[in-house]
N, C-alpha and C positions, 0 to 999 in steps of 0.2 A: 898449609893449614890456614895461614893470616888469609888467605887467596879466596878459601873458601868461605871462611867465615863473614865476608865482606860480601860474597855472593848473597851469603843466605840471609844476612843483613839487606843489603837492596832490595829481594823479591818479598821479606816480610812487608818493607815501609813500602812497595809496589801493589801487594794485595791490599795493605791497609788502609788507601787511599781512595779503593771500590767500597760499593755498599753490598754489605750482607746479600747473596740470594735468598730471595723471600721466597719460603716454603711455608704458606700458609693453607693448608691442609683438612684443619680441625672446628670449621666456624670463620668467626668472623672479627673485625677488631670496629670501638669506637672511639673517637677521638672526641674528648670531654672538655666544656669549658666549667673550670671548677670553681669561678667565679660567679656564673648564674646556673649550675646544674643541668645543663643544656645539652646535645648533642652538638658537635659542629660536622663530623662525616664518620661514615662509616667505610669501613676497606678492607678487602682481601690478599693486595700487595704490598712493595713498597709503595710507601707515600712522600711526596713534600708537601711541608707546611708552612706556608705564611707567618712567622709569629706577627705582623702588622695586623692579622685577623683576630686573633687571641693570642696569647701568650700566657695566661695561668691556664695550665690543663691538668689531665688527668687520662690516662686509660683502660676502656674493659673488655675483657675479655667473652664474648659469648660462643663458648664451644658449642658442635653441633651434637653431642651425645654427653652423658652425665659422666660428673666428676667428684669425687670426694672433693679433690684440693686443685690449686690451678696455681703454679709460680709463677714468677715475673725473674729473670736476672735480666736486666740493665748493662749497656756499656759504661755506663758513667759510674759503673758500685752500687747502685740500688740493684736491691732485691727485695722481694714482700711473697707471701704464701698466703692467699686466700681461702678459706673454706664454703663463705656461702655468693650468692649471688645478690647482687654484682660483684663480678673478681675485679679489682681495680686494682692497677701496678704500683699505685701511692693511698692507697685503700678507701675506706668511705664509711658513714655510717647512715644508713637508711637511705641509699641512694644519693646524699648529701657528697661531693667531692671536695666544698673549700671546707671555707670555716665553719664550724658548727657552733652556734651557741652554748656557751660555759664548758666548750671544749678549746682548750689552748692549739690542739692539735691541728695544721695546717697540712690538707691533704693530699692541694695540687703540687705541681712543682712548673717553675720558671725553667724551661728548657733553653740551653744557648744556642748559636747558629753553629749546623754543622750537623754529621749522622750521628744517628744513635741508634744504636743494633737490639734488639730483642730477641729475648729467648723465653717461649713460654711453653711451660711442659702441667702438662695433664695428668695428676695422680688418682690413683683408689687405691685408699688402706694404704700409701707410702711409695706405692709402686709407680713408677714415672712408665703411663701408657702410650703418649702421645705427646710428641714436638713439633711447634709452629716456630720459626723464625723470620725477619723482617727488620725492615732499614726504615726508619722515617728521619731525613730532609731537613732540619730547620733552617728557614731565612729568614732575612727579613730583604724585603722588597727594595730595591733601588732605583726602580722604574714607576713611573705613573701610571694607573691603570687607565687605559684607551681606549677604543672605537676600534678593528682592524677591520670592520665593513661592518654596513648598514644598508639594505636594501627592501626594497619592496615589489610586490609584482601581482597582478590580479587574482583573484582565485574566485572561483565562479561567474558571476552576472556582476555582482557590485559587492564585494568581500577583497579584504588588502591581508595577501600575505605577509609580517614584518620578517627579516631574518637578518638576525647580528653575530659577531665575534669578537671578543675581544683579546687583548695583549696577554692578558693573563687570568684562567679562571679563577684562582685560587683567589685574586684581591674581590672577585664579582659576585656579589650576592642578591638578595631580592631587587627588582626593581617596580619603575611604574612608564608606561607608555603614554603617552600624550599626543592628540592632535587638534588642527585647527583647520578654517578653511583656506584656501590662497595656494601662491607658490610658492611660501617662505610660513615657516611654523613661526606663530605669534602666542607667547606660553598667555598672555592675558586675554585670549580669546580663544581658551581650551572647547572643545567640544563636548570632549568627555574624557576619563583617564581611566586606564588600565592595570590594577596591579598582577604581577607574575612573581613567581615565587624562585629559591635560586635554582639553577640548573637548568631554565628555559632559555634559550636562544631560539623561538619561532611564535611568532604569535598569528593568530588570523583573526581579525577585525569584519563579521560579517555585516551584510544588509547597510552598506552607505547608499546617499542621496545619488542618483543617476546623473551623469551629464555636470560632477563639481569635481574638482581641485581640491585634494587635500595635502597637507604636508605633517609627518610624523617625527616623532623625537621620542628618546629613552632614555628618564634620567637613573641612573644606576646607584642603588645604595649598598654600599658597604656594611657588611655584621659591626655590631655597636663591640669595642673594647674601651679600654685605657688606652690605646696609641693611636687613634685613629678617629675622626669623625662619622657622621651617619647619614652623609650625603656623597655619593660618591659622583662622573665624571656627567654632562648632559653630551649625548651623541649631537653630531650634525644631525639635518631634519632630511627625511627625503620625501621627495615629492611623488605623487601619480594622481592621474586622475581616472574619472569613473565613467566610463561610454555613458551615450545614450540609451534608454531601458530599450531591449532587442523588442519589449511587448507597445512601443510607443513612447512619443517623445516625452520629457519632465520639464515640464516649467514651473515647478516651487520646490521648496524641502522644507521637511521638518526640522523643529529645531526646540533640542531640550533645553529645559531651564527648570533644573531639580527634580522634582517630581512630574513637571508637566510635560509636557508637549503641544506643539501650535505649529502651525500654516500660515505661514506668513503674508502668503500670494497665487495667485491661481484659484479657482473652484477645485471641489472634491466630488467623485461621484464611487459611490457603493454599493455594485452589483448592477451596473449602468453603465455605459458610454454615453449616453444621451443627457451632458449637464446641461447644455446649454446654457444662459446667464445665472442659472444657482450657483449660487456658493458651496452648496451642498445637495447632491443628489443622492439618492437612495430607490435602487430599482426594487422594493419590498417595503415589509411591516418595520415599523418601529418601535421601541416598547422601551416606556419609561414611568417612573413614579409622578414624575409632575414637570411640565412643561410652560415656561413664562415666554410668552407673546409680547413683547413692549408695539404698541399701537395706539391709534386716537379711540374713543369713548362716544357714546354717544347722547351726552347728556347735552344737546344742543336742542334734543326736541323740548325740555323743559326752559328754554329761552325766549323772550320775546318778542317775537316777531317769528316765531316759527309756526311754518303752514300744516296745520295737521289736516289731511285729508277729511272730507266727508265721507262716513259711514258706507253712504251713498255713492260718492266719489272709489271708496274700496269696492264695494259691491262691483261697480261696474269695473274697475279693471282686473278682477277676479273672471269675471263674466267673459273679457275678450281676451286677455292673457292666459288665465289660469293658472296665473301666481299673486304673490304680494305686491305691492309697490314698492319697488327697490328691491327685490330679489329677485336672484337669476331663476333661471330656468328650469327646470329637469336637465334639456335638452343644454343648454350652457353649463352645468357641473361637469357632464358627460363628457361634454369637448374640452372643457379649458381646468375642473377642478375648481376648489376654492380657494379663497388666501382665506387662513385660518384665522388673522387677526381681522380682519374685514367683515366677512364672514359672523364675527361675536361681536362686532359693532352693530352690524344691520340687525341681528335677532336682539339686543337688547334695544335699540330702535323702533324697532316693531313692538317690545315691551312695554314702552314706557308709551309708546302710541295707543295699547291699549289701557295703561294707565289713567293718561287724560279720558278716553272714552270712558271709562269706567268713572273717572269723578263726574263729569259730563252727567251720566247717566244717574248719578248719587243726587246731584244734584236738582234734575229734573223729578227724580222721583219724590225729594223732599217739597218741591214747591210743591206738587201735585195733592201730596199728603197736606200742606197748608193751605191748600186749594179745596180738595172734599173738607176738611175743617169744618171751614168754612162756610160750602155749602150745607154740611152737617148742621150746624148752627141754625142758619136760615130755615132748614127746614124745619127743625121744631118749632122754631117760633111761628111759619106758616100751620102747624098741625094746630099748637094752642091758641092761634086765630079762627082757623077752621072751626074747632070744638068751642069756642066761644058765639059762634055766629049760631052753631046749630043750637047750643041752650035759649038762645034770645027768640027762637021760631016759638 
């Protein structure tokens, strides 16, 4: 009998050492941080849990069909019997899992390392419908969360696939990607940065510069508690670089700086191959509110010593050209176009050319008019000589 009993002693403390078979069935479980009323994961198995992630929880129960009541038995001796929703196994009020204000009542609970089994059973009107059971894990971590690969590899024309792993999901939460140009990531000459949210291990970084060198990094943040900081590990950087564009070779790139973007180097052409030395080509229309020309002026013809043609002298190169003087052609627009700033120099040139003519001309008209006056004058007094001679006959 002692034989036996010693038997059924060992294969108790033998079962007890496994976790519960998780028979979850009925819905779904969340794993509650009852310090900020937050989710941390939700799960239909067993789970393990970090407590270096959180450590004040709480959890609820979301069955997939309706219940009056929803228990909770605990391995540790808690139990609670819920009525409305959220069912929570350390209860809640209004969603609320820790402390509530001007409520003493503290809702999470401090879980220690090691299993703890679940039993939750589903009532209507008393009657137990439905049972979910499950094992959740606690530790706490003894290891650093790491890098177990970081790689990169092209994905289309000029697009970087990232893809990582790490030592442990459970420490890894949100992070942000970073890179730079070169063959060694430099964090003070970011490019741009990327955030991802937790549960990505792949990202794709599309449309980089053709024909550069970039080098990537991922600094990994850990969920904010009481044990733990909110910066977690920087990966090694990896490198790849980006072919030549398959549509023709790159020599500049763009390069942001906040809201902008600039070209550093090279000409640009838009809807063109044909830049030749512009900086900027454009094979079409352009269409803008207002456009500033920085160029010379041409207020040189109001200088002195400047030749202003004679009237005459236009006449006649009108006569054998059949333009201005100092304008191009017809036939010269045609072939070569104009420079815009140039171009609004010579027509106000020609403006202010007819300006002078026109004072010229003000001014000739006034002597003129002081000129009849004058003869005006003269001739009365010749009329009242006249008519004085004829009363003397």
């Amino acid at each position: 009998m002692k034989q036996i009993i010693k038997s059924v002693l060992y294969i108790s403390l033998f079962i007890s050492s496994f976790q519960m078979i998780s028979q979850i069935q009925n819905g779904s479980f969340k794993l509650i941080n009852a310090d900020t009323d937050t989710e941390l994961i939700t799960f239909t198995d067993n789970l393990s849990w970090n407590l270096d992630v959180a450590d004040a929880l709480n959890l609820v129960a979301e069955p997939s069909a309706a219940y009056t009541n929803v228990n909770f038995v605990l391995s540790n001796g808690h139990s609670r019997q819920e009525g409305t929703a959220p069912y929570a196994a350390y209860g809640d009020v209004g969603g609320d899992y820790g402390n509530v204000p001007g409520n003493p009542t503290y809702f999470g609970w401090y879980p220690t390392e090691g299993n703890l089994d679940f039993t939750v059973e589903y009532l209507n009107n008393g009657t137990v419908l439905a049972t979910d059971t499950f094992t959740i894990t606690f530790f706490r971590a003894t290891t650093i969360l790491s890098f177990t690969s970081f790689t990169s590899a092209l994905e289309g024309t000029n697009g970087v696939r990232l893809n990582w792993s790490v030592n442990d999901s459970y420490l890894a939460s949100n992070g942000r990607i970073a890179y730079s140009e070169g063959n060694s990531y430099d964090p003070s000459n970011n490019i741009a940065l990327f955030d991802f949210p937790s549960g990505v291990y792949s990202y794709l970084i599309p449309d980089l510069d053709f024909d550069k060198t970039y080098s990537f990094a991922i600094d990994l943040n850990k969920s904010s508690s009481a044990t733990n900081s909110n910066s977690g590990p920087l990966s090694d950087f990896t490198t790849i670089t980006i072919p030549e564009n398959p549509n023709g070779s790159s020599t500049g790139y763009w390069i942001k700086s906040g809201s902008d973007i600039y070209y550093d180097s090279g000409n640009v052409g838009i809807a063109t191959q044909n830049i030749g030395n512009w900086q900027l080509a454009v094979g079409g229309k352009i269409r803008a509110e207002e456009i500033k020309v920085e160029t010379g002026w041409a207020d040189y013809v109001f200088k002195e010593g400047y030749h202003l043609p004679t009237l005459e002298e236009v006449e006649k190169h009108i006569q054998e050209k059949g333009h201005l003087i100092n304008i191009p052609s017809a036939k010269e627009v045609e072939e070569n176009g104009i420079q815009l700033g140039e171009m609004n120099k010579l027509l106000l040139e020609k403006i202010e050319e007819q300006t002078l003519y026109i004072l010229q001309q003000q001014k000739q008209i006034r002597q003129q008019k002081e000129k009849n006056k004058s003869l005006e004058g003269r001739l009365v007094k010749l009329e009242q000589l006249t008519t004085i001679l004829k009363n003397q006959k």
